[in-house]
C-alpha positions in Angstrom: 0.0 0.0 0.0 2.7 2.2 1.0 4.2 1.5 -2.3 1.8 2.2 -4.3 1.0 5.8 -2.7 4.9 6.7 -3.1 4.4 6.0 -7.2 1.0 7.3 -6.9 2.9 10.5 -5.5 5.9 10.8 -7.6 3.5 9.9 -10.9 1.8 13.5 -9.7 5.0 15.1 -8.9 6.5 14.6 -12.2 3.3 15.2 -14.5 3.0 18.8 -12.3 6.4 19.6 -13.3 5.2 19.0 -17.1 2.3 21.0 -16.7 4.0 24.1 -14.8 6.4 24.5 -17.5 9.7 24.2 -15.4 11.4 23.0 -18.8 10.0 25.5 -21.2 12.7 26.8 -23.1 13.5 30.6 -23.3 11.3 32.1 -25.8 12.7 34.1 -28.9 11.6 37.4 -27.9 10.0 39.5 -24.9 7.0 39.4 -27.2 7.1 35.7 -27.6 7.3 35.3 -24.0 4.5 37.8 -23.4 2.2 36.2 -25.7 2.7 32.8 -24.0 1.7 34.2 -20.6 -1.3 34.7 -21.7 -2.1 31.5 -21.8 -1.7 31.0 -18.3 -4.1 30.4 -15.4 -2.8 32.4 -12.1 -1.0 35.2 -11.8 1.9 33.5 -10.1 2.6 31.1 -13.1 2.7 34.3 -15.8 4.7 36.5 -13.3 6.8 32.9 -12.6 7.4 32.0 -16.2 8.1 35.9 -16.9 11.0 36.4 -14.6 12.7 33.0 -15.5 12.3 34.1 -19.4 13.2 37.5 -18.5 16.2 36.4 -16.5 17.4 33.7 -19.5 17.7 37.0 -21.9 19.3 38.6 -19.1 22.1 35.9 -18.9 22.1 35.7 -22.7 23.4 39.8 -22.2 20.0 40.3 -24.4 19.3 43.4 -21.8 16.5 45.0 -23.5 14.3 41.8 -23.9 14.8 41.3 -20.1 13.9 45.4 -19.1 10.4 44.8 -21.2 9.6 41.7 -20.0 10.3 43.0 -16.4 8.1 46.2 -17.1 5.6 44.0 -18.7 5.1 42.3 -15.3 5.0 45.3 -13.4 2.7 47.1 -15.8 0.1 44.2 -15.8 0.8 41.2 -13.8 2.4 42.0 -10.4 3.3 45.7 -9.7 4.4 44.6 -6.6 7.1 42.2 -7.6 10.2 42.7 -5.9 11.7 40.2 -8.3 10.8 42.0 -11.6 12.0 45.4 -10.2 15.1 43.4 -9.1 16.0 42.3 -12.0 14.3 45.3 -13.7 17.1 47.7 -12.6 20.0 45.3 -13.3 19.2 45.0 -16.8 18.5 49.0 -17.0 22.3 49.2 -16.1 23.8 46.8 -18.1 22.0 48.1 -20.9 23.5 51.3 -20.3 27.0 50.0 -19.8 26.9 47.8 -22.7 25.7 51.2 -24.7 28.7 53.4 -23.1 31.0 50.5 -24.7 29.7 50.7 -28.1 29.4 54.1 -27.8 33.6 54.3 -26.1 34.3 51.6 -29.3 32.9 53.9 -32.2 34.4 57.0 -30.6 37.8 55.5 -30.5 37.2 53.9 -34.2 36.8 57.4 -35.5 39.7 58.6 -33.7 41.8 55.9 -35.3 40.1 57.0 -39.0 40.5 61.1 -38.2 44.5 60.2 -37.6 44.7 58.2 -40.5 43.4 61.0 -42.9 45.4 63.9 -41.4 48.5 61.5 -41.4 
């Protein structure tokens, strides 16, 4: 008897899992992502699966992805969510460092270029 409730158990477990999505994979864009939260039932699973795609663009250094997913769950799913204005603000600044070094790369590129012609 005991047995059978532990399959009975783990069965659930791992058909849950499924359902929830833990193993979706990251979606191609915040609008992707967006769309697919939709879909869902509570407001914890779209906030949930929000952050962990909005996070995945983070780490893929795909910053502006992240900051609109993040303000999409603030705007309309949890304004409250410490974890969205978290991670909100850390892709704000890396977006703005990673646009100071494009910005430092193509400034020094055309410095390289001006000497060349006055050479």
């Amino acid at each position: 008897m005991t047995r059978l409730l532990t399959i009975i158990l783990v069965g659930c477990l791992v058909l849950g899992l499924g359902i929830s999505g833990c193993a979706q994979k990251k979606a191609a864009s915040s609008t992707e992502a967006i769309e697919i939260s939709k879909s869902m039932e509570t407001v914890e699973q779209k906030a949930n699966y929000l952050i962990g795609q909005a996070k995945a663009f983070y780490n893929s250094r795909n910053f502006q992805e992240a900051v609109d997913i993040a303000q999409y769950v603030l705007r309309a799913v949890d304004k409250d969510s410490q974890e969205a204005k978290s991670l909100l603000e850390k892709a704000k600044e890396a977006l703005v460092a990673k646009t100071r070094e494009v910005a430092d790369k193509t400034t020094e590129d055309m410095k390289k270029k001006m000497d060349m012609l006055t050479k």
